[in-house]
Every structure is written in structure tokens, then in C-alpha cells.
C-alpha positions in Angstrom: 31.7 -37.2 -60.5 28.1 -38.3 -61.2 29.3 -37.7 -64.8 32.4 -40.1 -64.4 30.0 -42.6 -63.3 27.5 -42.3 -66.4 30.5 -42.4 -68.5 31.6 -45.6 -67.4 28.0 -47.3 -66.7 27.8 -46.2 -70.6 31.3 -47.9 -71.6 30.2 -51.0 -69.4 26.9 -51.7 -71.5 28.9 -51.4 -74.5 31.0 -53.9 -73.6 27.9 -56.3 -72.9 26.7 -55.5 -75.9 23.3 -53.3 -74.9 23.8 -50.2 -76.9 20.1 -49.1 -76.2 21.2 -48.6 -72.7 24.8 -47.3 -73.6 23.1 -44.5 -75.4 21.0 -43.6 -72.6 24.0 -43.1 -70.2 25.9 -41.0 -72.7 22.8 -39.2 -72.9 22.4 -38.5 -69.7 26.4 -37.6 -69.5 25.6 -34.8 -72.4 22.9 -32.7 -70.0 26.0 -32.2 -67.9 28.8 -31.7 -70.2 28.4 -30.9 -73.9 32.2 -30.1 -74.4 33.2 -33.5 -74.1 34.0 -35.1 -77.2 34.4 -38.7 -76.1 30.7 -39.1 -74.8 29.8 -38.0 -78.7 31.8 -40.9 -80.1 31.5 -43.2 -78.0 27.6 -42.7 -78.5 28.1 -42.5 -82.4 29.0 -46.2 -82.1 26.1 -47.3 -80.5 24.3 -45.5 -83.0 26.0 -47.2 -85.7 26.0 -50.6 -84.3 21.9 -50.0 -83.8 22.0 -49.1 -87.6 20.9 -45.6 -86.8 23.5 -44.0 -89.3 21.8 -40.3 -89.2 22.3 -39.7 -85.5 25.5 -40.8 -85.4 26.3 -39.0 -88.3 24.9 -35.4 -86.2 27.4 -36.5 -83.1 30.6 -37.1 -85.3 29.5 -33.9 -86.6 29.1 -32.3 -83.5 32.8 -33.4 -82.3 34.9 -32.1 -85.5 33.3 -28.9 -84.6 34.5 -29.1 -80.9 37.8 -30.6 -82.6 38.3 -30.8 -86.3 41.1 -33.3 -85.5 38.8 -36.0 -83.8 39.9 -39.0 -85.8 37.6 -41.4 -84.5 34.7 -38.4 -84.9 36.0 -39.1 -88.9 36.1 -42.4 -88.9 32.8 -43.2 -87.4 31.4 -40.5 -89.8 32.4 -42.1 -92.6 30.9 -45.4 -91.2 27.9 -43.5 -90.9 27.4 -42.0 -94.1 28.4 -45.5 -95.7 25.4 -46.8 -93.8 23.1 -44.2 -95.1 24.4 -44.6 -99.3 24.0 -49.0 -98.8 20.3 -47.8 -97.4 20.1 -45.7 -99.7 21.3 -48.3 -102.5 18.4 -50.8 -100.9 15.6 -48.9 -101.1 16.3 -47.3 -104.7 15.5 -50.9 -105.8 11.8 -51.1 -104.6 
């Protein structure tokens, strides 16, 4: 129940925009369930949307090996590691 309710309290601060927070509630929703893959993508998105490709990258990673199938835990890992070859790309220039 009291993981129900992080879940959503997560989902809500995504939807305002305040993915700091969002990640924090996923978080939180982890130390009570690690088997659910949902909590791992949804939290991958904040990550990418706070430009934090790496961790993101670790909890799509973590889902395809709860569920290999996981097409959002693909998707969102590609986002991630396109993230990290543009940074990458920036900083070879320096």
C-alpha cells in the first residue's frame, strides 16, 4: 500500500515537471520492491530528462535483466546512451 502511494506521488511530480522529487519517490518505492520493473523506468526518465544519462542507463539495465522484453527499458536505454556519445562528442572538442 505505502508503495502504491510512493508510486503515484512519484508519477504526480512527473507530471509537474519536478523530476528531482519523482526520483526520490521511486527511490523510496525500490527499498520495498526491487522486482518491479515500472518504478525502474519510470525513474530512468527522470534521469534522462535531468541529463543524468549513466544512471538511467544502470536502471534500463537493471529491468531487461528482470525482463529482457521491457521495450520502454530499450528505448529509454538507447536515449541514454545517446546522451552519453553527444557528451561525449562535446567534450572531445575541448
Amino acid at each position: 500500500e505505502k508503495f502504491k502511494t510512493l508510486k503515484n506521488e512519484g508519477n504526480d511530480f512527473v507530471k509537474k515537471g519536478k523530476y528531482e522529487e519523482a526520483v526520490n519517490k521511486y527511490s523510496e518505492c525500490m527499498k520495498l520492491n526491487t522486482k518491479e520493473c515500472t518504478i525502474y523506468t519510470n525513474r530512468a526518465l527522470c534521469y534522462l530528462k535531468l541529463f543524468k544519462y549513466e544512471e538511467a542507463k544502470q536502471d534500463c539495465d537493471h529491468v531487461l535483466q528482470i525482463d529482457n522484453s521491457n521495450i520502454k527499458a530499450f528505448y529509454r536505454r538507447a536515449l541514454a546512451h545517446k546522451g552519453l556519445q553527444v557528451r561525449k562528442a562535446e567534450h572531445g572538442r575541448y
